[in-house]
C-alpha positions in Angstrom: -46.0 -6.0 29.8 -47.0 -5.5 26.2 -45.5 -6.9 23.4 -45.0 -3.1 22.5 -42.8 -2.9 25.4 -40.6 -5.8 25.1 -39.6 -4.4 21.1 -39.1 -0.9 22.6 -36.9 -2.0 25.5 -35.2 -4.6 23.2 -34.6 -1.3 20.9 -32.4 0.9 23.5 -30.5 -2.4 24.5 -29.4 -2.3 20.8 -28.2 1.3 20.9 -25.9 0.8 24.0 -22.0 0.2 22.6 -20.8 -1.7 24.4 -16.8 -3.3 25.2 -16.1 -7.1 25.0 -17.0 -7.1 29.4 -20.4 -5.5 28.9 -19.2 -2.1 30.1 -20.9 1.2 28.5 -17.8 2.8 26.4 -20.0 6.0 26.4 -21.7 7.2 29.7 -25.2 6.4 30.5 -27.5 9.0 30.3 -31.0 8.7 32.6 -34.2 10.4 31.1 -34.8 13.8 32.8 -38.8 13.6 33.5 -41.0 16.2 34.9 -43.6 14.0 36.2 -43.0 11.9 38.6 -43.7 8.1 38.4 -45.9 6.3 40.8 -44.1 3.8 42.8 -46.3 0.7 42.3 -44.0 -2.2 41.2 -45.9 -1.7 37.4 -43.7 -0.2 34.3 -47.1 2.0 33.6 -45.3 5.5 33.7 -44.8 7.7 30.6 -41.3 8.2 31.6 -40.6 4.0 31.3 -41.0 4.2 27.8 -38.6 6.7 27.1 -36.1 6.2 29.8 -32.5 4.2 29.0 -32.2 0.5 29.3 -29.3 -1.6 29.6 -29.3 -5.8 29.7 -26.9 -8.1 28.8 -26.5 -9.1 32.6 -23.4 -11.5 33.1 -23.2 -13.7 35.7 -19.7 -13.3 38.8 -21.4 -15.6 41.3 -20.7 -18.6 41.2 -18.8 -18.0 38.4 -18.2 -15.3 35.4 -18.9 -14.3 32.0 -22.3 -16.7 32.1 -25.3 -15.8 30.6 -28.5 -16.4 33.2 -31.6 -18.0 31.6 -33.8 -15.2 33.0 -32.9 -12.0 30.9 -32.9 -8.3 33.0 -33.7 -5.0 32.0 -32.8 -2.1 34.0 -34.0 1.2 33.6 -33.0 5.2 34.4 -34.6 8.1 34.5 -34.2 11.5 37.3 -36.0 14.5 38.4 -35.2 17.9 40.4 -35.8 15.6 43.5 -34.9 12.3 43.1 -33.2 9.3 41.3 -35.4 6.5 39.6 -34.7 2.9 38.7 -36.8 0.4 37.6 -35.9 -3.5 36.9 -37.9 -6.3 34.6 -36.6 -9.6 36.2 -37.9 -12.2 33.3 -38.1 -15.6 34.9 -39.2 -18.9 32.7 -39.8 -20.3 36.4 -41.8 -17.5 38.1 -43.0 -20.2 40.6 -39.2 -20.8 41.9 -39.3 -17.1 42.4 -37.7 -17.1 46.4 -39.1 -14.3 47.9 -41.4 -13.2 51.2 -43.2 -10.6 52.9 -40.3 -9.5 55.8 -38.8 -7.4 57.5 -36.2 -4.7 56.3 -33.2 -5.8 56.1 -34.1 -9.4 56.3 -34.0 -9.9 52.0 -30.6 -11.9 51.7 -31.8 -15.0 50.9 -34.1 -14.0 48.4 -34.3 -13.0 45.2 -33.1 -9.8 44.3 -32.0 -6.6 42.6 -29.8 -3.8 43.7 -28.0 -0.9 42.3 -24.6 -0.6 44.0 -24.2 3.4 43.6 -21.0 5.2 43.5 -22.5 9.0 43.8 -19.4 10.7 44.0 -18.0 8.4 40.6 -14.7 8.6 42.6 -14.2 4.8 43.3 -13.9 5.2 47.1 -17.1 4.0 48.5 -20.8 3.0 46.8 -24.5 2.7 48.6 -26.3 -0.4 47.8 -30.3 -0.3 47.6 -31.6 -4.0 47.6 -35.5 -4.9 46.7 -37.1 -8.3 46.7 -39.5 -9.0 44.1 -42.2 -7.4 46.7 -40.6 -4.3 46.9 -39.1 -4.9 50.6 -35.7 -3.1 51.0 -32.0 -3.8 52.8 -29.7 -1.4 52.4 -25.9 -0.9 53.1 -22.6 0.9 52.5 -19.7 -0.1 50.9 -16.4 1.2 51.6 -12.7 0.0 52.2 -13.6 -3.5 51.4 -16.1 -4.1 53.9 -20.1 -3.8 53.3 -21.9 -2.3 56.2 -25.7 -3.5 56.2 -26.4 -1.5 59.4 -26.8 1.5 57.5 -30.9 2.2 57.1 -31.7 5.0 54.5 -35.0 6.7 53.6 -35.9 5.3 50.0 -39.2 4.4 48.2 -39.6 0.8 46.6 -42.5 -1.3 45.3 -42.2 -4.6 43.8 -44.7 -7.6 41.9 -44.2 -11.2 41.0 -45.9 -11.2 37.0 -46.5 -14.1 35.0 -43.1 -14.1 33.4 -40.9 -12.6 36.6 -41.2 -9.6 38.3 -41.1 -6.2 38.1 -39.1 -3.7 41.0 -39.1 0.4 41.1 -37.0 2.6 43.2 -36.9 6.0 43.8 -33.8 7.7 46.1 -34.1 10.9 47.3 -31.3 13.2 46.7 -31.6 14.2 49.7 -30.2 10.9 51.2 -27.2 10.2 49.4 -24.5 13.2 48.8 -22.9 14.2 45.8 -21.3 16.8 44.1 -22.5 20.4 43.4 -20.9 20.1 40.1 -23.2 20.5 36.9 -23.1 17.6 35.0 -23.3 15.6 38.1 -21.2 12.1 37.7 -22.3 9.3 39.4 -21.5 5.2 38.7 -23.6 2.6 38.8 -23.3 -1.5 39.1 -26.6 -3.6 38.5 -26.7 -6.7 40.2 -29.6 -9.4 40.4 -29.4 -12.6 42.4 -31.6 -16.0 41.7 -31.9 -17.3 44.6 -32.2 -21.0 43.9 -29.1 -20.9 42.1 -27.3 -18.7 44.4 -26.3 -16.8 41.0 -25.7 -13.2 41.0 -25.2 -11.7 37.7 -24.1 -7.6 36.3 -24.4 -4.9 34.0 -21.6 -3.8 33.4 -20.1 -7.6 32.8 -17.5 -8.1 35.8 -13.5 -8.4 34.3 -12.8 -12.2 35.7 -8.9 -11.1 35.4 -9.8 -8.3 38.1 -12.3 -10.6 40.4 -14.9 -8.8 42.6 -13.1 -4.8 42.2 -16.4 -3.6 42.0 -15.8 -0.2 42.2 -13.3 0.5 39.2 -15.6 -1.5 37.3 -18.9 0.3 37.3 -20.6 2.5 34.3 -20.6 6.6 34.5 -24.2 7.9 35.1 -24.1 11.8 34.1 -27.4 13.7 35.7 -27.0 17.5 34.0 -28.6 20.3 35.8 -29.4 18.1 38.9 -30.2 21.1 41.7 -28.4 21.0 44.2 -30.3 19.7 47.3 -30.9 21.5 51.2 -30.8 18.8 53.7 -32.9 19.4 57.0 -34.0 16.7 59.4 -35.6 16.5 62.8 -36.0 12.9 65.0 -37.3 13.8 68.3 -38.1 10.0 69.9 -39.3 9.3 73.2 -38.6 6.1 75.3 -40.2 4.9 78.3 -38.8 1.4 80.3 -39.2 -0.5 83.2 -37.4 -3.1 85.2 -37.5 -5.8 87.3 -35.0 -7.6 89.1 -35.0 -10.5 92.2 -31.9 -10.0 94.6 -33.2 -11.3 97.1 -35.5 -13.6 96.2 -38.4 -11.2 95.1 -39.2 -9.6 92.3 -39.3 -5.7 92.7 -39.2 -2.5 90.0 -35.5 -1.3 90.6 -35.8 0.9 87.1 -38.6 3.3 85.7 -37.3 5.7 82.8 -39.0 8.3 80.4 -36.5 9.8 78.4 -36.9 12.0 75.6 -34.2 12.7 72.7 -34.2 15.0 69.7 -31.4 14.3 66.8 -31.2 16.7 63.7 -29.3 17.0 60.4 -28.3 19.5 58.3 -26.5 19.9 54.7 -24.0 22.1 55.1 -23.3 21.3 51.4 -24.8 18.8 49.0 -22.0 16.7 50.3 -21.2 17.5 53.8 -23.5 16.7 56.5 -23.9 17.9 60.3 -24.9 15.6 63.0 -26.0 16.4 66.6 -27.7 14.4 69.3 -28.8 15.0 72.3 -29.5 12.5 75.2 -29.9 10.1 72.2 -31.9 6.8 72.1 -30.4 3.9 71.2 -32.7 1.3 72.7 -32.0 -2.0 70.8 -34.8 -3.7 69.5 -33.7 -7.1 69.5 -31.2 -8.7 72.1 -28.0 -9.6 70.8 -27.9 -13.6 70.6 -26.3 -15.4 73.4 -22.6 -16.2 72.8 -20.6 -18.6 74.5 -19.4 -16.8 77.1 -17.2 -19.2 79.4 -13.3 -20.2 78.8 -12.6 -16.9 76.2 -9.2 -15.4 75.5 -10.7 -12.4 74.3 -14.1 -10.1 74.9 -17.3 -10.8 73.1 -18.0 -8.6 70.2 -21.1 -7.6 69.5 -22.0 -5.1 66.4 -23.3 -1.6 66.3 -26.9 -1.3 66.2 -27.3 2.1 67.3 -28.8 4.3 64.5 -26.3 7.7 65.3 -23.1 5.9 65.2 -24.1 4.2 62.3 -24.3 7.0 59.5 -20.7 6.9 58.0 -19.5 4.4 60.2 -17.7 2.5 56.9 -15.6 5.9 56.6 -13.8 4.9 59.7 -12.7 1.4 58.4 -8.8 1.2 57.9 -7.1 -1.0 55.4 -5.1 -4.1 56.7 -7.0 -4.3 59.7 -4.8 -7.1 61.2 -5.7 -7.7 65.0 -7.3 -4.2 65.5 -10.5 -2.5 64.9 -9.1 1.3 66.0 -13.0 2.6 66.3 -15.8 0.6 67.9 -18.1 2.7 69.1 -20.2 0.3 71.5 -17.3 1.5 73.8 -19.8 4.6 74.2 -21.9 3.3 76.6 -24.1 5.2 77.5 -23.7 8.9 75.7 -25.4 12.3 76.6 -24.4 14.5 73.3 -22.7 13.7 70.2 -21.7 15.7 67.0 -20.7 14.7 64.1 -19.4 15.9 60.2 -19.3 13.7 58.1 -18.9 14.1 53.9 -16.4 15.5 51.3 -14.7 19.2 51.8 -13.1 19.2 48.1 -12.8 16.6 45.0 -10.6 14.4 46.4 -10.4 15.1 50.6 -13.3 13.1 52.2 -13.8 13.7 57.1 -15.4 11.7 59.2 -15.6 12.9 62.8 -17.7 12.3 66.2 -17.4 14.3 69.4 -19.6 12.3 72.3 -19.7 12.9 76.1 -20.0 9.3 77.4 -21.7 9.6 81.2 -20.4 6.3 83.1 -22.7 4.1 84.7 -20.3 2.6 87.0 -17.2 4.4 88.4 -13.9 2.7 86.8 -11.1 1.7 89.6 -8.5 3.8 89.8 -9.9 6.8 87.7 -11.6 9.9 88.6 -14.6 11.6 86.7 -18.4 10.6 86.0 -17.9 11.6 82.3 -15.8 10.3 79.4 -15.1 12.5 76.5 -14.7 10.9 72.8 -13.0 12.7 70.2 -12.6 10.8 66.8 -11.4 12.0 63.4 -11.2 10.4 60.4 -9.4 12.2 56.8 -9.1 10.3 53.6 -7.7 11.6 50.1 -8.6 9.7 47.4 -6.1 9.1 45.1 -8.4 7.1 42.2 -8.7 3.3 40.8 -9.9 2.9 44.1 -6.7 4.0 46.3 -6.3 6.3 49.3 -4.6 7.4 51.6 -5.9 8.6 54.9 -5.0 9.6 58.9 -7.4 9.1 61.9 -7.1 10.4 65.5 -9.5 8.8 68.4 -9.4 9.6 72.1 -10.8 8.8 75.6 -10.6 11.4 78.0 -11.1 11.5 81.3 -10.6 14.0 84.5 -7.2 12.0 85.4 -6.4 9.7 82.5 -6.7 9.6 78.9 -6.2 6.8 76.0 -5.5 8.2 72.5 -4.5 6.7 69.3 -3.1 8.4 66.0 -2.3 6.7 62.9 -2.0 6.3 59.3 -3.6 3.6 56.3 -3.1 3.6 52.8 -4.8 1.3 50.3 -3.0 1.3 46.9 -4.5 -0.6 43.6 -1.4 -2.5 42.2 -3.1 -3.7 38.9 -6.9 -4.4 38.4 -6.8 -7.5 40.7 -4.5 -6.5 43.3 -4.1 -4.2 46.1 -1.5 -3.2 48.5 -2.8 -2.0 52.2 -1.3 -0.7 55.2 -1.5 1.1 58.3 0.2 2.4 61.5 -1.3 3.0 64.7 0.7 4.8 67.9 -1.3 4.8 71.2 -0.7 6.5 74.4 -2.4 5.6 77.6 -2.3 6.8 81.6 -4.4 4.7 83.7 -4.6 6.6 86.7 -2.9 10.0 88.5 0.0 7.9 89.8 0.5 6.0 86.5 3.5 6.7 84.2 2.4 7.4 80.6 2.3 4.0 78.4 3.1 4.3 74.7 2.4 1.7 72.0 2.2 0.8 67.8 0.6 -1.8 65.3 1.6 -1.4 62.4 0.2 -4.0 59.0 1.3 -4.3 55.7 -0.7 -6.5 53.1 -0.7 -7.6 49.8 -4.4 -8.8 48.3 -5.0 -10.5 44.7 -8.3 -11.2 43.6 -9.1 -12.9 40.5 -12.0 -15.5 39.3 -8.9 -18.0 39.3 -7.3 -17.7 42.4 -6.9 -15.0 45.7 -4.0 -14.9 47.4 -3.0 -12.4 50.4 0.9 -12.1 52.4 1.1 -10.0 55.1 2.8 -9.3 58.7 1.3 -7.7 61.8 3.4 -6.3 64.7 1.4 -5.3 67.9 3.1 -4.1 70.7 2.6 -5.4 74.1 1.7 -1.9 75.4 -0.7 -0.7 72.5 -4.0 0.3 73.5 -7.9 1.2 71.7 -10.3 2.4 74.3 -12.2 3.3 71.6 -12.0 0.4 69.3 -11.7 -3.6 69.9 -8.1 -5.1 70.3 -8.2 -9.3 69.9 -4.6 -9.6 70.8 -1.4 -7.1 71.7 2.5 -8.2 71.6 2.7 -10.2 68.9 4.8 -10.2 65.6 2.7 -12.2 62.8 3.5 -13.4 59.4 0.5 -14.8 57.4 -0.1 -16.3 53.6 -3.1 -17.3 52.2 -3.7 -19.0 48.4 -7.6 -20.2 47.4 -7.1 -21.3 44.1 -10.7 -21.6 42.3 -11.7 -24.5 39.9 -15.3 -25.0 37.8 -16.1 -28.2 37.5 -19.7 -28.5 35.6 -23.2 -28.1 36.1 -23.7 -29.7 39.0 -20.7 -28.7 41.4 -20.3 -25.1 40.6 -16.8 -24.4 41.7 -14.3 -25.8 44.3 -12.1 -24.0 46.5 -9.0 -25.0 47.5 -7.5 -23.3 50.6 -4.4 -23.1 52.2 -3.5 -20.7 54.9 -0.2 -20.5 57.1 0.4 -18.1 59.6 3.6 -17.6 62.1 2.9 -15.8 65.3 5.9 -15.0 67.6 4.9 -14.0 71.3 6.1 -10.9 72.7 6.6 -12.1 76.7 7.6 -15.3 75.8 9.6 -15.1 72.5 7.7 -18.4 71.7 6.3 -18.9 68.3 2.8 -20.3 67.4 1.6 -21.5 63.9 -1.6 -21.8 62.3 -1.3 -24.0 59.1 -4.7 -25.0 57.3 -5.8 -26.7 54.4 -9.6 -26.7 53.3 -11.7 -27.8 50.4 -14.8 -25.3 49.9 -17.9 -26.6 47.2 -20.4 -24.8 46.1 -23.2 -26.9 44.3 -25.7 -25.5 41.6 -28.6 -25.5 44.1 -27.0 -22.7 46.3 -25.8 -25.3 48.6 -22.3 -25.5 49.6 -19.7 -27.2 52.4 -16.6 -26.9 53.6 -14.0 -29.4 54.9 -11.1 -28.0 56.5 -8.2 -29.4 58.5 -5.9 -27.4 60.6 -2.6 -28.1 62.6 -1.7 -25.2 65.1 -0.1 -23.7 67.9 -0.9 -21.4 70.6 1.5 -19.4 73.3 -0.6 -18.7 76.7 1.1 -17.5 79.5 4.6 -18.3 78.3 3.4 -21.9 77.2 2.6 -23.4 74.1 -0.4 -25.4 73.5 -2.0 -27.3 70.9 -5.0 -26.1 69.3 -5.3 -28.3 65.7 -8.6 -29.9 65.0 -10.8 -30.4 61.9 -13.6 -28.6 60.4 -16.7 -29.6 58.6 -19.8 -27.2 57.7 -22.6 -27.5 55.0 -26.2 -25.7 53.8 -27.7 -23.4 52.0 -31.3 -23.2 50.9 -33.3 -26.7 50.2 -36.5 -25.3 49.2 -37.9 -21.9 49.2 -39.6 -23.0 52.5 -36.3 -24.6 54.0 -32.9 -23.0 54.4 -30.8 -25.1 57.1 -26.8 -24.9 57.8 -25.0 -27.0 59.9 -21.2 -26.7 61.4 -19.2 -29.1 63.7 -15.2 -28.4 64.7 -13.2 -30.6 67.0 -9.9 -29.7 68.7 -7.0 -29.3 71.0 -8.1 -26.2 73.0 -6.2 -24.5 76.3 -8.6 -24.0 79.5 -8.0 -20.0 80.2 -7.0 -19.1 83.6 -3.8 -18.5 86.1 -3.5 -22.1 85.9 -3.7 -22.9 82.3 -3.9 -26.6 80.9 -4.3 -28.4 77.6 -7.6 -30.2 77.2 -9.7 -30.2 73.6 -13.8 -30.0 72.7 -16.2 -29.5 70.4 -18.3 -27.0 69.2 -21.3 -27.8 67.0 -23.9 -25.1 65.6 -26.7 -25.7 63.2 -29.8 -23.7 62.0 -33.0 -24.1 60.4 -35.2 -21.2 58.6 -38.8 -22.2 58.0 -41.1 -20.3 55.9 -44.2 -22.0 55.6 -45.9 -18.9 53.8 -45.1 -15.9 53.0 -45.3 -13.8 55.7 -44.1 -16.3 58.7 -40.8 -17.3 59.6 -39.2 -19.7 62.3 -35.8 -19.5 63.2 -34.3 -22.1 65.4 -31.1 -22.8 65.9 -29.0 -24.9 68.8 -25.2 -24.2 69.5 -23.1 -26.7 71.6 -19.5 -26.6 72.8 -17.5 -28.8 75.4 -14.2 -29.5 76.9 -12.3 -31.9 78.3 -9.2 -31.9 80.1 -6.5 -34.0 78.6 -4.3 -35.4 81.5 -7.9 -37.4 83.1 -10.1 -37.1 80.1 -12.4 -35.4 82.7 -15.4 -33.3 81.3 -15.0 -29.7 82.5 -17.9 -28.0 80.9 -20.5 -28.2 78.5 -22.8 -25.2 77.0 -25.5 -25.6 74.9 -27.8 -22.9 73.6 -31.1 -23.5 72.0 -33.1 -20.2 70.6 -36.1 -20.1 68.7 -37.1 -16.5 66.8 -41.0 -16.6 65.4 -41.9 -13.2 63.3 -45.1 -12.6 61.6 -45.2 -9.5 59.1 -48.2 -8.5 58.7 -47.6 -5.7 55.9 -44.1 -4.0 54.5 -44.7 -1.8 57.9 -45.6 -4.3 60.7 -44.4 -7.2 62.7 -44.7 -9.3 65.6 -42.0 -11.1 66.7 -41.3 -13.6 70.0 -38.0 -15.2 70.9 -37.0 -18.1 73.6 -33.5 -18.7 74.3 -32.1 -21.9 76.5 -29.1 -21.2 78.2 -28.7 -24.8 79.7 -25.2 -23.8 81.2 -26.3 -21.2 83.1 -29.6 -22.6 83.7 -31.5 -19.3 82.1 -34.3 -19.1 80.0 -35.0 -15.9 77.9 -37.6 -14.6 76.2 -38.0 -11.3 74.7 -41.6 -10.0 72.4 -42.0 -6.6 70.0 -44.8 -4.9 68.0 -42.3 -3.3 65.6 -44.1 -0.3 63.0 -41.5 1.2 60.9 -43.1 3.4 58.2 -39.9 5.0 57.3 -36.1 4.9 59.0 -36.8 7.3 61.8 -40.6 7.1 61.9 -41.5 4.1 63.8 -43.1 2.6 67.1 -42.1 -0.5 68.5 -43.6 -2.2 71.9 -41.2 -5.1 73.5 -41.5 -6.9 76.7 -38.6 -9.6 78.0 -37.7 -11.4 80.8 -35.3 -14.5 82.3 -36.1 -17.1 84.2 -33.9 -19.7 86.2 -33.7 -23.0 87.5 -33.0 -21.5 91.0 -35.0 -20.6 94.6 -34.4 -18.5 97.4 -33.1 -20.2 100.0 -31.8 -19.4 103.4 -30.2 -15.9 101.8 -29.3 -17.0 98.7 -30.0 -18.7 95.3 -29.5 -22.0 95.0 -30.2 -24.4 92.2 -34.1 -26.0 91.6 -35.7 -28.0 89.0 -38.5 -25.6 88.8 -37.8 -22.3 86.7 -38.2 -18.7 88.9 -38.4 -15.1 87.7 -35.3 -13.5 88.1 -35.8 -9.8 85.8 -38.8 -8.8 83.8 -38.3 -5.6 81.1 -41.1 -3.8 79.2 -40.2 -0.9 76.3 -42.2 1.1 74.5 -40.6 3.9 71.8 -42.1 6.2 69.2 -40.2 9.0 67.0 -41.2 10.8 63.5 -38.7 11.6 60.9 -39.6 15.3 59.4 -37.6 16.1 56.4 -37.6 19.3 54.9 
């Protein structure tokens, strides 16, 4: 950059007015261009000298209102077709600069920039567009408290480390966000930047520490006048082909061969309302999930969406004051034939969400009739500003001779600028079977949150009945009343120990069938060190009712990490405690459970991910050992461009004597237009013998899988 450049960008900082937080008391106002810049990583564009720049970034993480060494200027500027950013990360230290050649969605632990964009300026919900310093993206969406980084857009980025820093340039179609037909258009916009080996994430507009991490009534107007409004037309035909192999009886034979072909297209009704529809749509998963502990649970294992039709708009479905329910989970679609879907604003303040999928069952279900499940959902939301809404939802699964359904309310009210109040109230209705009477239930939750740079604190109750019922969401726990409080008072130290959290945590649980009560009282110490690194020590003293009986379930906790070097990020975690052994015959006993993991990245574009897990337990009246489970998995991925991969991962499951592995040629060009290869299979410590399996020193072949998809993205 020329010394030109640095008095001309220094100029327009100067011209901003700005409050005592950093916030822009007039609106900022991005440079209309008619030529398009080239998306290079290099500020070499006409339009980059004449486009707005703010600076004066301000530091929330660890910590607020700091000034970072490294100075950042951010940059604006629009066409008829898209939105343009532009960043100058200065660095004193470009050598510490953290940052690889990976994957999408795999930029966390770098350094990085984003801007968090509200493009309705309503307050409700943002998208965030993340860039490492060599242009690789993440992406997510940010709405009702929770971030979803699922969510894969179609955006242009290019990044380069300079001698002083690096430079990052976006560009974000309109026609992948939605906003309002309204001319000016208002949008908001939050800069962020992290430095990695600080673990330091700094802002334009300066954060208020009295109102904590509120992003989104905190963010500066953009105004884009005479932005056209844009047409929306997509097309994603894909095609999948898979075999398997299986050994029931001792050999291993093909017992699946599949070519299936799916077309998915989207259309803008309005600027801001989008049409979904699927048919026979692919959601082949291309990585396994992880292996969980899966022995001695309470409760189902969760496992996140990762299927790419459910996941546009998924955050409008979140509900305030979640408590012990998640109403909409739509891995409970197992294996869908059609789907619909409408998603976007109908007015300035009313905001739907709604899927229709036909769910054909792969297995018949005991007691029910039908080969096809029906899922209606429907989400409404009305924003009422500073953040607050209120909002309804309705979700059903329907079937020839039963039905579960669920209606409900949520409301999330802003308080003051640090503190929220959120509720909601959910009535289900269920019938099982033909014969079965009809079952009706309710959760209802009511929260207060305060977030501040000083202290959070949250009080709340949760009352599910014993009879409520989500066939379309995930339920942990049902017929329970719950009182909970929660203070984390923050403290700052110095230098060298960044901040320490104190944490305490009480929660009264009364059982439904047993009218027993069980507590959960913790108190934990949480540091966070000027490296990045942090620990936690924790120490809890609880209850739990199973089966009418209470058990005790108090341990300690002690976890630390972060990243070492920008080669070496490791974490490690170890909990011992009381535990109950889950079953008819239930009985006190206690364990461990240790997990720890290590990221190498010896250069830039490999990465090694290893990581073990161990848990135990022992039975208390004999001290006998009733299981242990370890689970050792090692990930290698080599990226050979932005575009390409190769990845291979083993995973030891030492309890059930099963050793995976799983491989994948992955091309993604854009989200949509990609081609992946994968081949897996699991091997045992087991042999054939005499009509059945039993267990052997030497491993055997017990199921072999081989994938291959390809799909193009055409965008009118």
């Amino acid at each position: 950059m020329t010394h030109f450049r640095l008095r001309h960008s220094a100029l327009f900082v100067l011209l901003l007015t700005l409050d005592v937080h950093g916030r822009s008391l007039d609106p900022l106002k991005p440079f209309r261009t008619e030529k398009a810049p080239i998306i290079d990583g290099k500020l070499d564009d006409a339009l980059w000298q004449q486009a707005p720049v703010v600076s004066g970034f301000k530091t929330f993480i660890p910590d607020f209102g700091r000034t970072m060494p490294e100075s950042t200027h951010a940059y604006m500027a629009y066409d008829s077709d898209n939105l343009y950013f532009a960043f100058y990360c200065f660095d004193p230290e470009p050598s510490g600069i953290k940052a690889e050649m990976t994957a999408r969605d795999n930029t966390r632990p770098h350094d990085w920039v984003c801007i968090n964009l509200d493009s309705f300026n309503d307050q409700q919900s943002l998208y965030a567009f993340y860039v490492n310093p060599f242009g690789i993206q993440s992406d997510s969406r940010f709405a009702a408290g929770n971030e979803d980084f699922s969510v894969d857009m179609v955006w242009n980025s290019a990044g380069q480390i300079t001698h002083d820093g690096y430079v990052v340039e976006l560009q974000i179609p309109l026609k992948s966000i939605r906003y309002s037909s309204k001319n000016p258009v208002e949008m908001s916009v939050f800069f962020e930047r992290r430095v990695a080996r600080r673990s330091e994430h700094a802002s334009f507009p300066e954060l208020d520490p009295k109102k904590g991490f509120a992003f989104l009534t905190q963010m500066s107007t953009l105004v884009y006048p005479n932005l056209e409004p844009s047409t929306l037309f997509e097309i994603l035909p894909a095609i999948t082909h898979s075999q398997k192999f299986a050994a029931p009886q001792g050999n291993l034979t093909q017992v699946e061969r599949v070519t299936e072909i799916s077309l998915t297209a989207k259309y803008g009704i309005t600027s801001d309302l989008i049409l979904d529809a699927t048919y026979n749509p692919d959601f082949s998963q291309i990585e396994a999930d992880a292996g969980q502990v899966d022995v001695n649970l309470r409760y189902g294992l969760f496992f996140p969406e990762k299927r790419p039709f459910f996941l546009e708009g998924s955050e409008n479905f979140n509900l305030s004051a979640s408590g012990t329910v998640q109403v909409v989970h739509t891995r409970t679609i197992v294996n869908p034939l059609v789907g619909l879907k409408v998603s976007g604003k109908i007015g300035e303040k009313s905001r739907i969400a709604t899927i229709y999928a036909v769910d054909e069952l792969l297995t018949p279900e005991p007691g029910r009739s039908g080969t096809r499940a029906h899922f209606p959902i429907l989400r409404y939301k009305y924003a009422l500003g500073d953040e607050s809404y209120v909002g309804a939802i309705l979700t059903g699964r329907e079937l020839e001779n039963s039905f579960n359904r669920v209606v409900g309310t949520d409301a999330s009210i802003r308080m003051t600028g640090s503190s929220t109040f959120d509720t909601q109230a959910l009535f289900s209705q269920s019938k099982a079977t033909d014969s079965a009477d009809r079952t009706d239930g309710h959760a209802i939750s009511l929260e207060y949150n305060h977030g501040s740079r000083d202290i959070d604190f949250v009080i709340g109750t949760n009352k599910v009945s014993q009879n409520f019922s989500s066939e379309t969401g995930y339920v942990t726990r049902t017929g329970i009343l719950s009182f909970n409080a929660y203070a984390r008072p923050k403290f700052y130290p110095g230098d060298f120990l960044r901040r320490v959290d104190v944490l305490f945590s009480t929660n009264g649980t009364r059982d439904e069938l047993s009218s027993l009560w069980e507590t959960y009282n913790e108190v934990a110490v949480i540091n966070i060190f000027s490296g990045g690194q942090s620990s936690r020590f924790s120490y809890f003293h609880s209850t739990e009712i199973f089966l009418g009986e209470r058990f005790k379930t108090g341990g300690f906790l002690v976890s630390g990490g972060g990243q070492f070097t920008n080669e070496i990020n490791f974490s490690l975690q170890y909990r011992r405690a009381n535990a109950i052994f889950f079953s008819a015959t239930p009985y006190q006993g206690s364990g461990s459970r240790a997990t720890a993991s290590l990221v190498f990245q010896p250069w830039n574009q490999l990465e090694i991910n290893s990581s073990i897990t161990y848990v135990d337990f022992f039975r208390s009246s004999d001290n006998e050992k009733i299981y242990e489970y370890p689970i050792s998995r090692l990930k290698l991925t080599y990226q050979l461009n932005k575009y390409l991969f190769v990845r291979g991962i083993a995973e030891y499951n030492k309890f059930n004597r099963a050793l995976l592995n799983d491989f994948l040629i992955s091309f993604t060009y854009i989200p949509g237009t990609v081609f992946h290869v994968g081949y897996g299979s699991q091997y045992k410590r087991t042999r054939w013998e005499s009509g059945s399996y039993v267990n052997d020193d030497d491993f055997f072949e017990t199921r072999r899988g081989f994938f291959f998809k390809m799909s193009y993205l055409w965008r009118s």
